[in-house]
N, C-alpha and C positions, 0 to 999 in steps of 0.2 A: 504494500500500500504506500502511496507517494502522502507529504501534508498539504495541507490547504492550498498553498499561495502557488502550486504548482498547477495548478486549475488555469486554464487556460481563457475558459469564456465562463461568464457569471448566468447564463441561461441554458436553462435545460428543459429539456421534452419533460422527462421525469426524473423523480429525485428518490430514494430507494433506500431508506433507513434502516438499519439492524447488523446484527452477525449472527443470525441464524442459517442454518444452512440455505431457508427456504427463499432468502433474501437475495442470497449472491444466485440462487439461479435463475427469481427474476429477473434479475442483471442481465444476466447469459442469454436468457431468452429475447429480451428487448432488443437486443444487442445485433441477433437474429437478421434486424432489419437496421442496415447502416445506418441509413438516415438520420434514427432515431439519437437525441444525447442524452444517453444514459448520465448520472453519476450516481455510485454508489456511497455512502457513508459507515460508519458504524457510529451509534450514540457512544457518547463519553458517560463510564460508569454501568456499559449495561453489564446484564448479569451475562450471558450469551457464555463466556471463556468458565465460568461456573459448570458446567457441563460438557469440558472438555476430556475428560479420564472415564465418563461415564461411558457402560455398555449401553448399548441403543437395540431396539427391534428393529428392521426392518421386513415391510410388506414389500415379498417379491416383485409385484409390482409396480415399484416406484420404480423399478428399472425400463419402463414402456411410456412411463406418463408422458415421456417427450424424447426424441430422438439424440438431443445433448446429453441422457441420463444414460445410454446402455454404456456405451465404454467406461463408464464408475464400476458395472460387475466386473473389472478386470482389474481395475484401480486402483480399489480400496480394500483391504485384508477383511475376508468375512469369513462368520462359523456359518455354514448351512444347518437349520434346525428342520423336523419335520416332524412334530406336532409335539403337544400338551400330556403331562401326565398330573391329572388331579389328583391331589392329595389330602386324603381328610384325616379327622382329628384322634383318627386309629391306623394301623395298622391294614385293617382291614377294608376300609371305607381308601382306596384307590381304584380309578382307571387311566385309561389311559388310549389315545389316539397319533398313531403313526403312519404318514401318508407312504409313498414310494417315489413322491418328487418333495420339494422344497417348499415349506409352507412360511420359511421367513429366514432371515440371516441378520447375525450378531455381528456389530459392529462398533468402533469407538466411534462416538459422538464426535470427538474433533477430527479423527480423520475425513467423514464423509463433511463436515464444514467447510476442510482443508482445499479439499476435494473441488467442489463447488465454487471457493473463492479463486484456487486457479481458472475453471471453466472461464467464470465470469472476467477473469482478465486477459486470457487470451482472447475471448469473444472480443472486447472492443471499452469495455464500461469502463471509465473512469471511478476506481478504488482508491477511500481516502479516508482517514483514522484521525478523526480532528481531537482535539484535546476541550472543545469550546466548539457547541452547538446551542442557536436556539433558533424560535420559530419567531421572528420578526412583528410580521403581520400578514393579511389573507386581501387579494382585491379581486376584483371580476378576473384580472389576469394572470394570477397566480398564487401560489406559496412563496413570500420572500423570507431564505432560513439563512441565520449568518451563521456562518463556522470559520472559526479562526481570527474575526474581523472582516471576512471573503461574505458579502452578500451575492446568496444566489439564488434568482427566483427561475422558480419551476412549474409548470404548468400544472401537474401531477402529483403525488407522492405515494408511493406503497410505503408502508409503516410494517415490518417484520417484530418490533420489542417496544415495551413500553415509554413511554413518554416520562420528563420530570413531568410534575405536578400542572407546572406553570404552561409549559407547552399541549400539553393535554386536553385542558381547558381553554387556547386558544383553538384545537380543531373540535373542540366542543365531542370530547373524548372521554371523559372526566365521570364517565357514570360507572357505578363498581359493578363489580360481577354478582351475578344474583350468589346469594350463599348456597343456594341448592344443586350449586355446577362444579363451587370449589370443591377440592380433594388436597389432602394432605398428602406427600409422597417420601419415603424414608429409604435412604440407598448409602451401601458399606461394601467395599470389598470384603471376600473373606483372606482371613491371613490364620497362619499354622499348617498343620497337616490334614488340608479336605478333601487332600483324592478323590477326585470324581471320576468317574471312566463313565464318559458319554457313550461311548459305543458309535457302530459304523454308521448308525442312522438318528442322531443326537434327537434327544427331545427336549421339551422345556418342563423344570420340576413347575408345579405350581400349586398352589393356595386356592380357593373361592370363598371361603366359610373360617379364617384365621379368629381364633377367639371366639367363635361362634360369632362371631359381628361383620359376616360379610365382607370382612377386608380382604386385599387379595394380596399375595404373593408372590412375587417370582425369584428364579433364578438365572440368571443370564452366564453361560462362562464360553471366554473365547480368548484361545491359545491358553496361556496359563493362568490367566485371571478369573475369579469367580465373583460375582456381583449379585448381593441379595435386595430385592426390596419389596417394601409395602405402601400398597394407596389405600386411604382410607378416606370416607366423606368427614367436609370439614365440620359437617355436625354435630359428628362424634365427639366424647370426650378427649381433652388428648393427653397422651398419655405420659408416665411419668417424667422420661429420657428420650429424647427424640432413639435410642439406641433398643428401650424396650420392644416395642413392635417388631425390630429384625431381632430380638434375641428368642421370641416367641417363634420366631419363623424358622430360625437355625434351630430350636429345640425338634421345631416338626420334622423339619429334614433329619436331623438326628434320629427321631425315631422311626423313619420310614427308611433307611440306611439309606440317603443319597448321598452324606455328605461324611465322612468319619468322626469320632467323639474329637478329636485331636481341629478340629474346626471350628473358628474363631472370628472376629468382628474384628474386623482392622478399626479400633476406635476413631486413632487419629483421622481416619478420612470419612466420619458416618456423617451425611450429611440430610435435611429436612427442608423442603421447599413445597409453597402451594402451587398447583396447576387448575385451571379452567376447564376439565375435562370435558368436552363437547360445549364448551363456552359460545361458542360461534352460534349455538340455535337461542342463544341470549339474546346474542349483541346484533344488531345488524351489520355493522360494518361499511358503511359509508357513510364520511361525511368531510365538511370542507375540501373537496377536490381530494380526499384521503381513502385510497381500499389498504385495510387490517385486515393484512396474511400471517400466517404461523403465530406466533404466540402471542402479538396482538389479537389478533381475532379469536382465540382460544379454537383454535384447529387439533385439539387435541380427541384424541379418542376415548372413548369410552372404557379402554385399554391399557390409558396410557402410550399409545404411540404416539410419537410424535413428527416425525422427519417425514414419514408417508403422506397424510392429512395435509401439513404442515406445505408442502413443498406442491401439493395436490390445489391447495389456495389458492396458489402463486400461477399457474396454470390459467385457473379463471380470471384473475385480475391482469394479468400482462393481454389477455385476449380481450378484455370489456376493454382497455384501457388504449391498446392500437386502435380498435372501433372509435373509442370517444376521441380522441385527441382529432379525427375529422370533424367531429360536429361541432358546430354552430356554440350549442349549448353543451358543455363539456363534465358538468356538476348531473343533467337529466341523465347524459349516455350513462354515468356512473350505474344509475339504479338496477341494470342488468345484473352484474355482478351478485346480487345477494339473491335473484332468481337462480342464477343458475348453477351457485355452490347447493343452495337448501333442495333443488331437485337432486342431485347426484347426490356429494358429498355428503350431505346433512345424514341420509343414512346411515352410511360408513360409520359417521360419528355417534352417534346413538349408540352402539353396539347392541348385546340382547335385551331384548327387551323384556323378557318374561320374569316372573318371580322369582329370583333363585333360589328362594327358601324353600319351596316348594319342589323345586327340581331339584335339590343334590341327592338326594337318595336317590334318585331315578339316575342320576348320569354316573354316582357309581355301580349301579345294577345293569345298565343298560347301554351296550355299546352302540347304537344308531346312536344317542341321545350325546354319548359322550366325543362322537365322533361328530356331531353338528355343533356344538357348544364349543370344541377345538375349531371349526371354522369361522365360526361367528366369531371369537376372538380375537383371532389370527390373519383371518382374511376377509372379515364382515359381512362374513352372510349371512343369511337370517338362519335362525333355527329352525323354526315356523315354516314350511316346504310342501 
């Protein structure tokens, strides 16, 4: 990334805020069309580099969503997973669903960012790490955002991470998330002796019913790393230690031998953050010449995926957003965009919809049941068939 004052022209087509993955491939994609002047930024202070060591899912699919994306399967170091093994609060109470192709792959969060941030600068975009951003003021002709002292108005803005306070509330952003989308989310490497032996067709350990409160668990491991965690609604009580929830978790894996007694909490790195989980069927997401993709717009799953959804936004907003920058009226063309994430996406994001209290005994008794509930999670389809 170059700084500010190396910015060539002070106007741009669109302006592209964030360092999430799903950011730099707007970028990329814009970019697609020379014409267009990209610049890219990252906010000063975001959390974005927070979730660089983290293990990530990804839906195989995110390698189709757009023809820039297939050479990343070759790229980026991934575990192939092929499906879910539920685990309940016994020994006895497991199933488990294994496909014969690839139902998701394990990856570092900052590699596939990494990833993405070259795309986008080979593509063409202008990539810039200002130290000092803010949002100016809004007029019929644009966003004027100064960074650095460098005022640059842009016709556009895709917003990928949240805003300060102050700038928020100048694109009239500033409304919280409903409390019934937050989720609490808890993640620890393990450290000690956890031998795991995935075997030739890995699967993912997993939770539905942790504590009997519906939390859910995972475990993610790729190459020699093992990553535990838990989402819980922000409802919930919470709990003692941000470290208790995955100590509950590693107990269960201990008892269902996935993981060996010698298996431990890397304290120093357990970390606890809220997510928006299907946030986006909240928020709408347009506003002052502004589309909220990835983690503004709470593009996250019902799952917890993120980079799939997340980068699936980005898709529909760089598409409304080459339409609108012809019309007339630039703020009207905007309105597409929240059409036509809530037809497609909006499912995705939902994930199952049925009672799960109702259904865990049935999905450890019952392998159709256990083998659609491994889809709906993993690949969002409906259970319901």
């Amino acid at each position: 990334m170059c700084p500010m004052k190396s910015l060539g022209a002070t106007a741009a087509d669109i302006l592209v805020l964030g360092e999430h993955p799903s950011t730099y491939f707007a970028a990329a994609m814009l970019r697609a069309r020379p014409s267009l002047v990209v610049v890219h930024a990252t906010i000063p202070g975001g959390a974005a580099r927070t979730w660089d060591d983290q293990l990530v899912l990804l839906n195989p699919d995110f390698f189709q969503l757009h023809p820039l994306l297939a050479p990343l399967a070759r790229k980026v170091a991934m575990t192939r997973i092929y499906g879910l093994r539920f685990l309940g609060d016994s020994e006895q109470n497991q199933s488990q669903h294994r496909a014969k192709s690839a139902m998701g792959m394990i990856a570092r969060h900052g590699d596939v960012r990494d990833a993405l941030a070259r795309l986008a600068e080979q593509s063409g975009a202008v990539l810039h790490k200002p130290a000092n951003l803010h949002i100016a003021h809004i007029d019929p002709t644009g966003l004027h955002v100064v960074m650095d002292g460098q005022t640059v108005r842009a016709r556009a803005l895709i917003l990928g991470e949240s805003l300060p306070a102050t700038d928020a509330r100048m694109l009239r952003l500033d409304e919280p998330w409903e409390r019934e989308v937050m989720h609490r989310c808890f993640v620890a490497p393990l450290a000690g002796d956890f031998k795991i032996d995935p075997g030739p067709r890995p699967v993912i350990p997993m939770s539905l019913d942790l504590q009997h409160m519906l939390h859910w668990g995972w475990l993610l491991q790729h190459g020699d790393v093992a990553q535990i965690s838990v989402i819980q609604p922000h409802r919930d009580p919470l709990p003692a230690t941000p470290k208790a929830p995955l100590e509950d978790w590693l107990q269960l894996l201990r008892l269902h031998g996935v993981v060996e007694a010698g298996a431990r909490l890397d304290e120093a790195q357990v970390k606890s953050f809220d997510l928006p989980l299907a946030g986006a069927l909240e928020h709408e997401g347009v506003a002052n010449r502004t589309l909220l993709i990835g983690p503004a717009g709470g593009f996250y799953s019902a799952s917890g995926q993120d980079i799939y959804p997340n980068c699936w936004s980005a898709v529909f907003a760089v598409d409304v957003l080459r339409r609108a920058l012809r019309e007339t009226h630039l703020q009207d063309a905007l309105d597409a965009y929240r059409h036509n994430w809530r037809t497609t996406l909006g499912n995705y994001l939902r994930g199952p919809q049925q009672n799960l209290r109702f259904l865990l005994p049935l999905i450890y008794r019952n392998q159709n049941l256990t083998s659609r509930m491994a889809e709906s999670i993993l690949l969002g389809k409906s259970v319901v068939r």
